[in-house]
C-alpha angles and dihedrals in degrees: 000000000000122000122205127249125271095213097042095112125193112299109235127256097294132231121269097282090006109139106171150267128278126303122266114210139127139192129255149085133335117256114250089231139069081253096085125098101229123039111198127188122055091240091054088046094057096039089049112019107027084138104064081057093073147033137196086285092079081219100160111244128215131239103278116181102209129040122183130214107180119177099205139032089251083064097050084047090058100049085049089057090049096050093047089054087043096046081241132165130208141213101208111203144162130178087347096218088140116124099203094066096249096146087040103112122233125223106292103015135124119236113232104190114190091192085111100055088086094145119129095213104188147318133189145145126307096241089210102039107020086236117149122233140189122208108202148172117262089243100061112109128232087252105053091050095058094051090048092053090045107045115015112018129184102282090232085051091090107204102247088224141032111273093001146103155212116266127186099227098199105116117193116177091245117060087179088075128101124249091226082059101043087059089038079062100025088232131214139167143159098343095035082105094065105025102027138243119303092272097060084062097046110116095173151334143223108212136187108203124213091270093059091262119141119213132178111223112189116184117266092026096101128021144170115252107198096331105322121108113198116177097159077188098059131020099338124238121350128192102212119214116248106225140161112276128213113245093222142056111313146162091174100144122309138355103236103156108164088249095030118155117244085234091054096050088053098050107075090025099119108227089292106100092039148345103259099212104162133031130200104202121191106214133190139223107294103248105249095214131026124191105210116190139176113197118187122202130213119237115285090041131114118226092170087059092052096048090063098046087052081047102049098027101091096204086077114044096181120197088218151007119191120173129212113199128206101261083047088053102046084047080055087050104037083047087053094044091054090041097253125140099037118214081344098085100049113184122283129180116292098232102044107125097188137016140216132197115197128181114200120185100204117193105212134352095269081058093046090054096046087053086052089051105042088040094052085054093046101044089050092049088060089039096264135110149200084258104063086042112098104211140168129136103223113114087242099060090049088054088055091049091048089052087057096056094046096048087077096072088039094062097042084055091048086049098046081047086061099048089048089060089064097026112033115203088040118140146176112259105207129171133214114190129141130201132199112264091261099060095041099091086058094039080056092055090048100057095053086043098054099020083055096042097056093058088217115135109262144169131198122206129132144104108339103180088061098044087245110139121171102219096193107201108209108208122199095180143030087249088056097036083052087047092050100055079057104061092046082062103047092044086047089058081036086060094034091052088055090049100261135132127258087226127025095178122351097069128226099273114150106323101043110057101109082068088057082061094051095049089052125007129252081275097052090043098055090037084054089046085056094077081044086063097035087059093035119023089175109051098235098146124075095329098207095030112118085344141048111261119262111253 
């Protein structure tokens, strides 16, 4: 057994091809604190770790007798190595925020924890665009990143304009997360609509492959042509399967686009195919304004209407668009009225039936007027009104009305709390499908025909520019738990048949593999577990993640 070096500290942005120097490591014994790299002994594990077992899924782990915490590639490369001489498998996590349970060990693994990969490696301007850009450890949260950017940037990171500064956009719903597993996931949120989701800002990335090799894979370097992947570098030739894509937002499996880029098959993989250990993010000019709003709608309108008139009318261009319905506004109320929720569920009018929360970038104050105006016709054309909008444009007032939004999830989970203290095993059921824009009026319909027709206790809230509602079924018994787990099923053909996605943004991890089954076929599914097996033959990442466990 090797341990890592104390004093081996994070390797610098490396050179293009670049893919390190040697491995430091020595033998001996573990440290008797938290503070060592490797924690062996199930019992140790559970007295000391207990954390790197579990994620926001609540999926149960089980006993596992060695976690890692490395600080550098050359160290994951080095557990890599180790597993493959061990016939090991490993369960790679970060800040575990993920909700399908990806970084949940499985019985046998390793844990391989990157919390503690925190460096900012380099940044620097884009010779050709201007463009900024941040090269980090897998490990740095969302967060932290921001902070740095905004308030103590990399000195060779110039700001692109007086007094301002570089901002990552991409905006998913948990800061707390880390950015190795927002590409692992290939993470998006409320301004994915207008930004995109976290690939189309990947530069680069620094990979350890199943074997323990660390390679460097920057975008535009390898390529398919018509279906065949070659990266000599890397795992050879690979025939990609061609199957049927969602038209709409997806991180279902793998990309395998016939001319996919090697950096976009790797970001939403999961962990299954490398170790991303390093991320080269581009980044854009930090929007000076934003105009936050949170309109509320009386009963017989149609937020979800509106939402799609602010979205295709091009005089609005809204950053986001995020829908409350009714069930998720009378939770808000019930939650207030019993004192839950805290600051978090500020007061809204009584008779407001549905909800909408918009984000406008305005770029001057003639701009600004002509978006009041243009939103005051537009809201009373759908029975609303300026009145009933809560508005301000201090980022503090945008925080509140974010709080709002994500209170709604909150309380469901403090709900579904409540039923597992009568019922143990309980849990939440909560979708997230997405449909193309012409399919999302009949989606719509979907959802309050089936939601309505099981009698289970629901809400429906989400991201409403991309068509990308949550619907959060709430279980008080096993019969409705089992119930509930059908009609996810049934709304998740419902969204394949109009040419959607089973998951727009959580990705498949452990529990939602039999989705994996709906999106392709038996068929598409093992021919997408064949590039699983082409980057690692012997199944040493996340065994049970996308795909069942060999046995």
């Amino acid at each position: 057994m090797f341990f890592f070096s104390s004093n081996v500290q994070p390797r610098p942005a490396p050179a293009h091809g670049d893919e390190g120097g040697d491995a430091r490591s020595y033998l001996g014994s573990m440290m008797e604190h938290f503070t060592s790299p490797v924690i062996l002994g199930s019992h140790e594990v559970v007295a000391r770790a207990a954390d790197f077992l579990r994620d926001e899924s609540n999926l149960a782990a089980v006993p596992v007798d060695r976690v890692y915490l490395p600080e550098t590639t050359e160290q994951v490369a080095q557990v890599l190595d180790q597993a493959k001489q061990q016939g090991a498998t490993l369960a790679v996590g970060g800040a575990r925020t993920g909700i399908t349970g990806g970084s949940v060990p499985g019985p046998g693994d390793w844990v391989l924890s990157l919390s503690r990969m925190t460096g900012i490696l380099g940044a620097g301007l884009d010779p050709a665009t201007g463009q900024g850009w941040v090269r980090v450890q897998a490990g740095v949260s969302l967060a932290d990143l921001d902070r740095v950017l905004a308030h103590a940037p990399p000195s060779e990171l110039r700001p692109p304009s007086p007094g301002g500064s570089w901002a990552y956009p991409v905006d998913p719903t948990e800061w707390g997360a880390s950015v190795g597993g927002t590409v692992a996931t290939n993470a998006s949120g409320a301004r994915s609509f207008s930004f995109g989701a976290t690939g189309a800002w990947v530069r680069a990335l620094t990979v350890v492959l199943p074997d323990g090799r660390v390679r460097e894979v920057r975008r535009s370097q390898v390529r398919a042509v018509r279906g065949i992947l070659d990266w000599s570098d890397g795992v050879g030739r690979i025939e990609l399967p061609a199957l049927p894509r969602p038209r709409s937002k997806s991180v279902a499996g793998y990309d395998v686009r016939d001319d996919v880029d090697l950096v976009d098959l790797l970001v939403g993989s999961e962990g299954t195919l490398a170790v991303i250990s390093e991320v080269e993010l581009a980044l854009q000019p930090r929007l000076d304004s934003i105009l936050a709003l949170f309109t509320f709608l009386p009963p017989g309108s149609d937020a979800l209407a509106l939402s799609r008139e602010l979205r295709d009318n091009g005089a609005f261009r809204p950053l986001t668009l995020e829908y409350l319905g009714p069930e998720a506004l009378d939770l808000l109320r019930a939650e207030r009225m019993a004192g839950a929720g805290g600051e978090a569920i500020p007061s809204f009018p009584h008779e407001a039936a549905s909800g909408l929360f918009m984000e406008f970038a305005p770029e001057n104050e003639a701009a600004l007027g002509d978006l009041v105006e243009g939103l005051d016709e537009v809201l009373r054309a759908f029975g609303g009104d300026l009145d009933s909008t809560w508005a301000g444009d201090d980022p503090e007032e945008g925080r509140r009305m974010r709080a709002l939004r994500h209170a709604v999830p909150d309380a469901v989970n403090r709900r579904v709390s409540l039923a597992r203290r009568q019922v143990p095993g309980i849990h939440k059921v909560g979708t997230d499908l997405s449909v193309p824009d012409d399919a999302a009026e009949e989606m719509d319909g979907v959802y309050r025909e089936r939601l309505s027709a099981a009698g289970i206790p629901f809400v429906l809230f989400g991201h409403a520019a991309e068509n990308h509602l949550h619907a959060n079924l709430i279980p008080g018994s096993r019969a409705e738990l089992e119930q509930a787990l059908e009609v996810h099923q049934a709304l998740a053909r419902e969204a394949v048949r109009l040419g959607g996605s089973v998951s727009a943004e959580h990705g498949i991890g452990r529990l939602k593999r039999n989705l994996l089954t709906i999106q392709f076929g038996e068929d598409g599914v093992a021919r997408l577990r064949s590039v699983k097996d082409a980057f690692d033959p012997d199944g040493v990442l996340n065994p049970g993640v996308l795909f069942p466990p060999r046995p």
